[in-house]
N, C-alpha and C positions, 0 to 999 in steps of 0.2 A: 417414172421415178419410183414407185407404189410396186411397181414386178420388178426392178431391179432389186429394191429391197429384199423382198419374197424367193427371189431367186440367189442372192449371197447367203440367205439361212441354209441352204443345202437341201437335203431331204431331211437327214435325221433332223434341221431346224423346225421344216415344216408338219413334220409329224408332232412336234413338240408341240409347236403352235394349232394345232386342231387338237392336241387332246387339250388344253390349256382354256380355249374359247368357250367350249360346252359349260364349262366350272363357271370362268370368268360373267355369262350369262345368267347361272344360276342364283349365283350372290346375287346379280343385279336385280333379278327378279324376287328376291325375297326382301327387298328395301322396302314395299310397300304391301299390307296385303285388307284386303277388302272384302269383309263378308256380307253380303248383302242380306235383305229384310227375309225373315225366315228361313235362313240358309244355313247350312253346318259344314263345319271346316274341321276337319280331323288332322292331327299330327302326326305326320309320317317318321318323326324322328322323335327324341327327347328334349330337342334344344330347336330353338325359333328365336332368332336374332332380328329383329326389323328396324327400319326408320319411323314406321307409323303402321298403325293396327287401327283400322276402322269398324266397326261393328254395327250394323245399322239395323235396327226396332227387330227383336223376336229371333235375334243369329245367336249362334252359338259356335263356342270352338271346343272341341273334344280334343281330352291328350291323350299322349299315345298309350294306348292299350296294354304293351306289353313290358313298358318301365314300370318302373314304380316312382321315379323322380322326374318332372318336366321341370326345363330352364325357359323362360319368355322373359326377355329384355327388350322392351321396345322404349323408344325415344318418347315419341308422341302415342296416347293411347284415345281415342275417340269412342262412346257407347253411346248407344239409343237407350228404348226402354224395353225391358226387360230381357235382357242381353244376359248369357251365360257362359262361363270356363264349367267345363265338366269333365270330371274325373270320379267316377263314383266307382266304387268295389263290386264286380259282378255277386250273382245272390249263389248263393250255394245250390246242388243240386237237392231236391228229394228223394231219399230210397225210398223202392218201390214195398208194396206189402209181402212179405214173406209167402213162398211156400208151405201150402197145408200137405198135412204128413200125409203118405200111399197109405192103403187100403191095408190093413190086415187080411192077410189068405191063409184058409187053412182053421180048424177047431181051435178051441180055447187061445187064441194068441192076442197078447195084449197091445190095446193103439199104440201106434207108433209116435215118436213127438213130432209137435211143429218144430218147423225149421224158425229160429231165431231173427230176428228184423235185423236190418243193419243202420248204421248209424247214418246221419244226413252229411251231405258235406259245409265244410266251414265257410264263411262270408269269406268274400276277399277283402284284402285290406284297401281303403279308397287311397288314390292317390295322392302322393306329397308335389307343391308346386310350388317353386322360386318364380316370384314374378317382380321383376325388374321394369319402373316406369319412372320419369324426367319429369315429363307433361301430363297429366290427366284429366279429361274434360269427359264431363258425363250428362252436359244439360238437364241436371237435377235428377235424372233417373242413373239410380242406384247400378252399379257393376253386381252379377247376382255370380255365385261360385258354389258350385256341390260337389263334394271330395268327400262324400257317405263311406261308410263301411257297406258290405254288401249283407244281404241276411242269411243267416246260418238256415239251409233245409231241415226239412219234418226227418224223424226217423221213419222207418218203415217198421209196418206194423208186420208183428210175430206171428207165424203160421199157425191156422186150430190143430190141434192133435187130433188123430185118430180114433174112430170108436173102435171098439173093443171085437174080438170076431165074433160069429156066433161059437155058444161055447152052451156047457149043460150045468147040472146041480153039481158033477162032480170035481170043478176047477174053478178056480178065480179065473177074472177076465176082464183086467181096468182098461179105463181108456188112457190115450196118449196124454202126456202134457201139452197144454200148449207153448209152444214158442215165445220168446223174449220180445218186446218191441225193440226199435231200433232208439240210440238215442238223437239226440237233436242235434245238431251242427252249434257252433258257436258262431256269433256275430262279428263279424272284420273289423277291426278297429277302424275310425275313422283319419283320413289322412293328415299330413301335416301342412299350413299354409303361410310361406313366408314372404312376405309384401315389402319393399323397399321403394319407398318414391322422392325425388329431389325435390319436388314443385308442391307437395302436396301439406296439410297442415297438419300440426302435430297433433289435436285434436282427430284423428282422422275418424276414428269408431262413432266417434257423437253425434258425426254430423250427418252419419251412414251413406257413405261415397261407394263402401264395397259391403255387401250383405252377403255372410257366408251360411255354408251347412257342411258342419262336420263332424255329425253323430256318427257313432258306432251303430253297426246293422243288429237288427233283433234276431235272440238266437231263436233254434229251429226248434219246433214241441217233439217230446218225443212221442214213440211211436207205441198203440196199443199192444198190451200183449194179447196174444192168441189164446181162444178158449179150451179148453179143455175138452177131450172127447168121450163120450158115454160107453158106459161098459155093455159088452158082450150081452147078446140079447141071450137068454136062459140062465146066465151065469149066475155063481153062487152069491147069497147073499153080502158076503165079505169083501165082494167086488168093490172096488171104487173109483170115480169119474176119475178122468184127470186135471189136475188145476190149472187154473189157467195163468198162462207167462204174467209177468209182469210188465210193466208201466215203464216204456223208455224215457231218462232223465232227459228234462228240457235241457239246450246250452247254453250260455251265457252270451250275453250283451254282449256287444264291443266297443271297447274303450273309447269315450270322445277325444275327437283330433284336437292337434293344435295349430293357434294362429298366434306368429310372430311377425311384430312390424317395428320394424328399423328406421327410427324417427330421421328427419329431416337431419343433418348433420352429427346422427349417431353414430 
C-alpha cells in the first residue's frame, strides 16, 4: 500500500519528497540539544530555536562568531553549575614596532627619520543576544553570560632615526628624528543582552538566576616614540641630535553593554 502511494507521486513527487526529508529531519533534531559536562556547542547560525536546552556542569554554548545579533528561544532551559552563553568581542590586533631609519651614505648627510608606528587595532564589539525562555531551572547555580567588548591593541612603537654620516668641521650633520609611536586601538563596546522569560520572577536580578559581564574592552597603550639619532661623527659643533617621536595616544574604553529584561506579562 506504502509503494503504491510512493509510486502515484510520480518522479517530479518523489524528488520533492527527498529534498523535503533532509529539512524535515533537521528541525526534528534541533527540538532537543544537550551539551554535556565540559563541552562547547558553537552556533552555526544566528537563530537556535529548541524544545529544551540542557547544559550540564562547566559547558558552554558560543554564538555565532560572525553576526552581531543571536536569537535562542527555547521552551525549557536546564543549567548545571558554572555553565556559560559566550559572545565576547575578539581583542584587537597589536602593530608591530616601526622601522628604524637606513643608514646615511656618503659625507656630511644628515640621519634620516624613523618611520612612524601605526596605530593598534580596535576591540570588537561583544555580542548582542535575544534570549527567549518559558521554563528555567538552574538548581541554584547561576546561568553565567560574557558579551565583553574585545580590547583595543598596543600601538607600535615609532622607528629610532638615523645617526648622522661621518661628516668634518666644515658642515652641519644632525641626526634623524625619530618616528611617531603608534596610537592605541580603542576598546569594543560591550554587547547588548535581552532576556525574556514566562516562568521566571519579576524579581529576577536579586535573586541572581542569570550573572552577566558586559563591560567594554580596555583600550590599547600607545606606542613609544622612537629615539632620536646622533649627529655625524666630526661634525660641526652646531650639529644637533635628533628628537625623539613622540608618545602614541592611549584609546579609549568601550562603552558598557546593556541588559534589558521583559518582565513576566510585560
Amino acid at each position: 500500500m506504502r509503494f503504491n502511494h510512493v509510486k502515484q507521486l510520480g518522479l517530479p513527487g518523489c524528488i520533492l519528497l527527498l529534498m523535503i526529508l533532509p529539512a524535515c529531519h533537521k528541525l526534528m533534531a534541533q527540538k532537543r540539544l544537550e551539551i554535556q559536562k565540559k563541552s562547547s556547542y558553537e552556533l552555526k547560525e544566528d537563530t537556535l530555536i529548541l524544545d529544551e536546552l540542557i547544559m550540564h556542569d562547566s559547558s558552554s554554548l558560543v554564538l555565532n562568531r560572525t553576526s552581531p545579533t543571536s536569537y535562542i528561544k527555547v521552551n525549557k532551559l536546564t543549567v548545571g553549575k558554572q555553565c556559560w552563553i559566550v559572545g565576547s568581542g575578539t581583542h584587537g590586533i597589536s602593530a608591530r614596532p616601526a622601522k628604524d631609519a637606513d643608514i646615511s651614505e656618503g659625507p656630511c648627510n644628515h640621519g634620516k627619520p624613523g618611520v612612524d608606528g601605526k596605530s593598534g587595532v580596535n576591540g570588537e564589539r561583544g555580542k548582542n543576544l535575544i534570549l527567549e525562555v518559558t521554563q528555567f531551572e538552574s538548581n541554584m547555580y547561576p546561568l553565567l553570560l560574557r558579551l565583553n567588548g574585545g580590547n583595543g591593541g598596543d600601538g607600535g612603537g615609532g622607528g629610532n632615526g638615523g645617526n648622522g654620516s661621518k661628516s668634518t668641521i666644515h658642515c652641519d650633520c644632525h641626526g634623524g628624528n625619530g618616528g611617531n609611536g603608534g596610537n592605541g586601538g580603542e576598546g569594543g563596546a560591550g554587547g547588548t543582552f535581552t532576556f525574556r522569560c514566562v516562568q521566571c520572577p519579576s524579581n529576577l536580578l536579586s535573586t541572581e538566576v542569570i550573572k552577566f559581564n558586559l563591560h567594554g574592552g580596555y583600550s590599547g597603550y600607545g606606542g613609544e616614540g622612537g629615539r632620536g639619532g646622533a649627529i655625524g661623527t666630526g661634525a660641526m659643533q652646531t650639529s644637533k641630535r635628533g628628537t625623539n617621536g613622540k608618545h602614541g595616544e592611549r584609546g579609549k574604553n568601550g562603552q558598557e553593554g546593556n541588559f534589558i529584561y521583559n518582565k513576566p506579562g510585560s
